[in-house]
C-alpha positions as CSV (number, residue, x, y, z in Angstrom):
1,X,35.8,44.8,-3.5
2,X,35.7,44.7,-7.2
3,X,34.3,41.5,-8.9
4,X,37.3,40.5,-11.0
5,X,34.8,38.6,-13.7
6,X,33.2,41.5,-13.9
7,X,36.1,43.2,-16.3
8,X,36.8,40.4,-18.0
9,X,33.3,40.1,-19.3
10,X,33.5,44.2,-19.5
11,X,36.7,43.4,-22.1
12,X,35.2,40.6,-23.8
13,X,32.4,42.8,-25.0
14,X,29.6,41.6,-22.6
15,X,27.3,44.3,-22.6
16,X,25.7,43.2,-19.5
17,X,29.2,43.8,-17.7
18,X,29.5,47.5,-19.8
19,X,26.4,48.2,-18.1
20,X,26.9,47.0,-14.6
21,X,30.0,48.7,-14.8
22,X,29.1,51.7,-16.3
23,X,26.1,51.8,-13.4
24,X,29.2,51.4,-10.9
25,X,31.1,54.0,-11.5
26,X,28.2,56.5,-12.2
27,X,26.4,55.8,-8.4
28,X,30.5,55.7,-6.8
29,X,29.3,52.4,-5.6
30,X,31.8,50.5,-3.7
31,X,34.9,48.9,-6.4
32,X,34.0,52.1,-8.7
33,X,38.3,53.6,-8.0
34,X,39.2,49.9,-8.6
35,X,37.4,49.2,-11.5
36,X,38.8,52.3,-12.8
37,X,42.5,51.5,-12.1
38,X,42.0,48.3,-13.6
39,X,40.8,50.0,-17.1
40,X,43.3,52.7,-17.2
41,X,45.8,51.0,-19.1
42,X,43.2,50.5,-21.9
43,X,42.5,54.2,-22.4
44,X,43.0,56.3,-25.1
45,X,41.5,54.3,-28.1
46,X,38.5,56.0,-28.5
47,X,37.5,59.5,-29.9
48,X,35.2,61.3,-28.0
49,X,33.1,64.1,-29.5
50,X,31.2,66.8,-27.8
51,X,27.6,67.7,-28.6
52,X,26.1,70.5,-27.2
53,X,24.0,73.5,-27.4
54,X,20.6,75.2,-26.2
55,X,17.6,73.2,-25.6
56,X,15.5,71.9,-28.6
57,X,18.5,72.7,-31.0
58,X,18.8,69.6,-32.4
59,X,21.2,67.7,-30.4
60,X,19.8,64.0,-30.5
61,X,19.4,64.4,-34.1
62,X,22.4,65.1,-34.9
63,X,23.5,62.5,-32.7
64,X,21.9,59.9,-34.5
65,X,23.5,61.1,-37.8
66,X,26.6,60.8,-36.5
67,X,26.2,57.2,-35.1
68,X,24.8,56.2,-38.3
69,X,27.5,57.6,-40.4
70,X,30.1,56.3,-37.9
71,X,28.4,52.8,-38.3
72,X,28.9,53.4,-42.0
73,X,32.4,53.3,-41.5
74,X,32.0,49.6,-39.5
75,X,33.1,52.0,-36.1
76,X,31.7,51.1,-32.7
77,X,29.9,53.9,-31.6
78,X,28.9,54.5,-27.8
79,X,26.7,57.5,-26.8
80,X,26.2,59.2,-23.4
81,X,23.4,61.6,-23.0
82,X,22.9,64.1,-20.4
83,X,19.6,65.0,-19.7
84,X,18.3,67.2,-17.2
85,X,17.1,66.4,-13.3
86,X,14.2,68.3,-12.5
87,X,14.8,71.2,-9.3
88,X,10.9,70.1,-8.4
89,X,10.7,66.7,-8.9
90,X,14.7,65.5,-8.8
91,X,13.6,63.0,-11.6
92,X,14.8,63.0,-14.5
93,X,13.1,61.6,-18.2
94,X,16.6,60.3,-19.8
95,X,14.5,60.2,-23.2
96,X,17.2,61.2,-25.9
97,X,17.5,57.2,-26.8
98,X,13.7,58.0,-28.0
99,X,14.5,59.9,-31.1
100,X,17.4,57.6,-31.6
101,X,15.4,54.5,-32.7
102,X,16.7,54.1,-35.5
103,X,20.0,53.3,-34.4
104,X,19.2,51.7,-30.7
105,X,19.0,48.4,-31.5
106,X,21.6,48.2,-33.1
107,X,24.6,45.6,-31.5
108,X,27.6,48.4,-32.7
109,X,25.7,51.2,-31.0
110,X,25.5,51.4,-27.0
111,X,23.6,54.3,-25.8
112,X,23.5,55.5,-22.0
113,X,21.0,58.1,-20.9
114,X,22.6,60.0,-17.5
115,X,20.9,62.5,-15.4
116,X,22.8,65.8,-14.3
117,X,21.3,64.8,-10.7
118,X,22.1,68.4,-9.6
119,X,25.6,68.7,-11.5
120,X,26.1,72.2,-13.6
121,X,28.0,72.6,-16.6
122,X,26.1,70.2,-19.0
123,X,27.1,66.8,-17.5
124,X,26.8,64.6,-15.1
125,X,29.4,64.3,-12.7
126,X,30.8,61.0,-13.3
127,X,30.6,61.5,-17.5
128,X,34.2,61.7,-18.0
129,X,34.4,58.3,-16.1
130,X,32.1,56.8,-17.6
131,X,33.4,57.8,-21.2
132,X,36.1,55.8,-19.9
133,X,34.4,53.0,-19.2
134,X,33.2,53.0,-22.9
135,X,37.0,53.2,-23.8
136,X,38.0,50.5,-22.4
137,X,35.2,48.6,-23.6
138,X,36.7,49.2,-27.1
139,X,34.0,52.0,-28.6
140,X,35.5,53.7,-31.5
141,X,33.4,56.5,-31.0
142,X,31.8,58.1,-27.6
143,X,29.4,60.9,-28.2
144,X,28.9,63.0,-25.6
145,X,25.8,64.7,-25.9
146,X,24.8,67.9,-22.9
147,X,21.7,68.7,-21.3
148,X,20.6,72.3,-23.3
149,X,23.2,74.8,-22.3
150,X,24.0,78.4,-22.2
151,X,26.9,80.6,-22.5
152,X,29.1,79.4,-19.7
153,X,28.3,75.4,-19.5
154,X,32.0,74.1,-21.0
155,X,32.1,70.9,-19.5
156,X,32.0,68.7,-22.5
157,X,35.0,70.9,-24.0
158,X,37.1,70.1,-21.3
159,X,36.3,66.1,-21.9
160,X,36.4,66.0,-25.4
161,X,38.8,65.4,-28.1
162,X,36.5,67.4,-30.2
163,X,33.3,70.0,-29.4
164,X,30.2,71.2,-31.8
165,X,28.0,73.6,-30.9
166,X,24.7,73.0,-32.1
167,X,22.5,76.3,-32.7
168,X,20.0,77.6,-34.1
169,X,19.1,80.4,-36.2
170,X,18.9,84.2,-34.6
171,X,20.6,82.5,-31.9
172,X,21.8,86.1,-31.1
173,X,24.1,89.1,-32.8
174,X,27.6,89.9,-33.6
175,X,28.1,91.4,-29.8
176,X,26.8,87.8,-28.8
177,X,29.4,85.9,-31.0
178,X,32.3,88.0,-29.2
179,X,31.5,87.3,-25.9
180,X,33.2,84.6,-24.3
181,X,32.0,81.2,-23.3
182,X,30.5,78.4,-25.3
183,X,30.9,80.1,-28.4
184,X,34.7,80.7,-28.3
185,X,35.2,77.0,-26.9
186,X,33.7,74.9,-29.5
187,X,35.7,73.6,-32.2
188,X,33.0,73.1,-34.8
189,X,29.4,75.3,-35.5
190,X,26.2,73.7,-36.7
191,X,23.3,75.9,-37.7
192,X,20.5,73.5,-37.7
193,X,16.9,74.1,-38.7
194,X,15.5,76.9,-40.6
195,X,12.6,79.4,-39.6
């Protein structure tokens, strides 16, 4: 049973609520369909933008560009970053908020870290819900940002309204460009760094 302050305070911009309910629906915990139902109406608002790409590309960076020009405009900007759950361990670090500081304490800018928990593709499996979580909260803006991916890891494309690939240079040759996958999903390229 669904606590029905709990999305009013969500819709009033509590962000004790967006996290309770955003912890919700990411564990399935009891009231997480409910919850759900109740926000669908509200859905639709926001822009969500795919960041993804192999590890140590670049990803939180340009992340925090974005939020910061984003915030530039006056936009709400919410951020969801997948990071990976360790085979060995199952833990997971969820550091990407890390080199984000700049932009974390910042009342505009909610960031959630999510581990994969097992879940292929470059997300976690509840992602997409809790994206809309974030919606219906009124975010302007969701980032999406993927654990380090390869070629067939096209979750966030199917997700979001928009998809850039991060890479960087010599990621491969002009056999590896034509090859399906990532590379023929994305919507936008960014070579980032130099050697």
């Amino acid at each position: 049973m669904l606590d029905d302050g709990l999305t009013a305070a969500l819709l009033a911009g509590k962000v004790a609520a967006l996290a309770r309910a955003v912890s919700i629906v990411e564990n399935g915990r009891p009231g997480f369909e409910e919850l759900l139902a109740t926000l669908h109406p509200r859905l639709g608002r926001a822009r969500r933008i795919g960041l993804t790409g192999p590890p140590g590309a670049g990803k939180s960076t340009m992340t925090e560009g974005l939020v910061i020009g984003y915030r530039g405009q006056g936009l709400r900007v919410a951020v969801v970053a997948v990071d990976p759950t360790s085979p060995f361990t199952g833990g997971a670090l969820l550091g990407d908020r890390i080199r984000m500081e700049r932009v974390a304490l910042d009342p505009g800018v909610y960031i959630r870290s999510m581990a994969t928990r097992g879940s292929l593709g470059g997300l976690a499996t509840a992602t997409r819900e809790v994206c809309d979580v974030l919606d219906a909260a009124g975010f302007e803006r969701i980032i999406v940002e993927t654990v380090g991916v390869g070629q067939s890891e096209l979750d966030v494309t199917r997700m979001a309204d928009s998809t850039a690939l991060i890479l960087v240079p010599e990621s491969g040759d002009g056999i590896q460009t034509l090859k399906s996958g990532i590379i023929e999903a994305a919507d936008l390229f960014v070579v980032n760094k130099a050697d």
